[in-house]
C-alpha positions in Angstrom: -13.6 3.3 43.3 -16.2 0.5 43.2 -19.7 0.8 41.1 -22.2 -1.5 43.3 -25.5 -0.1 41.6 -26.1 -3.5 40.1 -26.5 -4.7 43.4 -28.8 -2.6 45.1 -31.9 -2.8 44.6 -33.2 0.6 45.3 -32.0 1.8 42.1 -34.3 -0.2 40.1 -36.8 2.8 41.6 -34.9 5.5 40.8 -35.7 7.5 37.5 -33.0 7.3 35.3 -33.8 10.3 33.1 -33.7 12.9 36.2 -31.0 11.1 38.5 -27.6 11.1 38.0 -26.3 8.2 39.9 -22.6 8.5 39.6 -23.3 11.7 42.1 -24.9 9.6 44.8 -23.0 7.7 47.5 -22.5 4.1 46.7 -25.1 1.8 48.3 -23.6 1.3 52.7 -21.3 -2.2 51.5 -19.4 -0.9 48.7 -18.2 2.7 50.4 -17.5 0.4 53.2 -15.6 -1.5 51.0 -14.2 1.2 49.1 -12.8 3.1 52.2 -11.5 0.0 53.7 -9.2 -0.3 50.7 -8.3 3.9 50.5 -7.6 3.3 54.0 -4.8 0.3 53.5 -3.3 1.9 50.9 -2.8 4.9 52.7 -1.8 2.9 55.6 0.8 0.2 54.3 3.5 1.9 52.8 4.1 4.0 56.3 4.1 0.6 58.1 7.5 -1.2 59.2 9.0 -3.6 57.1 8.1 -7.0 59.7 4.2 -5.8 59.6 4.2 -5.3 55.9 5.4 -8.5 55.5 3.4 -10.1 57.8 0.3 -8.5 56.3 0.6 -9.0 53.0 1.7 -13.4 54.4 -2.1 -12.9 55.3 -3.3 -11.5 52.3 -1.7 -14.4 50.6 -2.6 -17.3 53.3 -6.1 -15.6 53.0 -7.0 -15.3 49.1 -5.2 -18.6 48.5 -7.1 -21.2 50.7 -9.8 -22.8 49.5 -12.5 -24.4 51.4 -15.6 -25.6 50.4 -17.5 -23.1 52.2 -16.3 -20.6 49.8 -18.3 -19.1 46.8 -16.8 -18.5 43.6 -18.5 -15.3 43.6 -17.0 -14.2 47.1 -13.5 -15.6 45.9 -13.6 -13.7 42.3 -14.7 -10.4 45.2 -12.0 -10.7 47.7 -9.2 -11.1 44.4 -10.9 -8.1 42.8 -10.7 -6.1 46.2 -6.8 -7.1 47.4 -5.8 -6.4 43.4 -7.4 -2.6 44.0 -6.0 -2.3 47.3 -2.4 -3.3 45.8 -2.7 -1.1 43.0 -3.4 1.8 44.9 -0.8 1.0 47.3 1.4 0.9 44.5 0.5 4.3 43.7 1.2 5.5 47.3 4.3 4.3 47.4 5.2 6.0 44.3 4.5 9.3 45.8 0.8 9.8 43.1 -1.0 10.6 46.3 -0.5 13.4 48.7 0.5 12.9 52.1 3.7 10.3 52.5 5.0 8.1 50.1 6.3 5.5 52.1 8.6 2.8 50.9 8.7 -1.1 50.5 10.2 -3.0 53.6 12.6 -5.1 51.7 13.1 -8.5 49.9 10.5 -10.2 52.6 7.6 -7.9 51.5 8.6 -7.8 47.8 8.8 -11.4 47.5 5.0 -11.9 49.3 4.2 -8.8 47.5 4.3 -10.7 44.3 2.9 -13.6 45.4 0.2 -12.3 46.3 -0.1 -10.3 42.9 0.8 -13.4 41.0 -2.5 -15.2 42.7 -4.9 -12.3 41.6 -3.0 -12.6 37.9 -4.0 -15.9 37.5 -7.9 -15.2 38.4 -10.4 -16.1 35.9 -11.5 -12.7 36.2 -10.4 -10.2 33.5 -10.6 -6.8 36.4 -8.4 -8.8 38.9 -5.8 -9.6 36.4 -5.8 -6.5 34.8 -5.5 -4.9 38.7 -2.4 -7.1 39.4 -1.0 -6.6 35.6 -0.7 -2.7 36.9 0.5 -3.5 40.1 3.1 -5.1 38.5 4.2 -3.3 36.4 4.5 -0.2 39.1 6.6 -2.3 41.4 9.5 -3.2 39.0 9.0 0.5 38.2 9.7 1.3 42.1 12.2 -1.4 42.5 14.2 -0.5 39.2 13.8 3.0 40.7 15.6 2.2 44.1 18.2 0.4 42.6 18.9 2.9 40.3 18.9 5.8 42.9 21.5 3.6 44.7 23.6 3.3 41.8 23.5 6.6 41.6 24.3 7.0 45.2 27.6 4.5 45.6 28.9 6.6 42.2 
């Protein structure tokens, strides 16, 4: 997942020569964060199709209001977070993972799920729209797949 070594300051200390730090736990806030988002994406796709929708509603109601409390930094964050947590889910839902696929709820959830992904495309930053770009591209792949498997079905 996440690389939050710039931010802790510990590792300034640590020698760089003898310590590998890709094979030491994150600093506490980014495995928290990191596990948070393993833990929706393994999570959603098993839900119904009224709490899907309504979660990813909050997602959207969430990463789209602005008030003036809000840093740029934080907001830049939360888009790069919800864009890693979709594109994993994504990849959940397409059976990449083990354990259950899941499926999409139905047009509700497809329509907020692209909202949603269409708010972290248009971030200024380049990992949040790269994040959604994939997510995007997975979910026509899943919906194309559907429709096609009931084409296949009625025939």
């Amino acid at each position: 997942m996440g690389e939050g070594w710039e931010h802790d300051g510990s590792a300034n200390y640590l020698d760089r020569q003898t310590c590998n730090l890709a094979r030491l736990p994150q600093p506490p806030a980014t495995e928290t964060i990191n596990s948070a988002i393993m833990a929706f994406a393994l999570a959603f796709p098993l839900q119904s199709p009224k709490v899907q929708e309504s979660v990813l509603g909050q997602l959207l109601g969430y990463i789209t209001s602005s008030g003036p409390s809000q840093d740029p930094a934080r907001v830049i964050a939360v888009n790069v977070n919800v864009a890693a947590a979709l594109l994993l889910t994504m990849r959940v839902f397409q059976g990449q993972t083990r354990g259950a696929s899941g499926r999409f709820g139905g047009v509700g959830v497809e329509r907020n799920l692209r909202e949603v992904l269409h708010v972290c495309q248009a971030s200024s930053n380049f990992r949040s729209r790269d994040k959604a770009n994939k997510s995007i591209i997975r979910c026509l792949l899943q919906i194309k797949m559907n429709a096609f498997a009931t084409w296949q079905q009625k025939r």
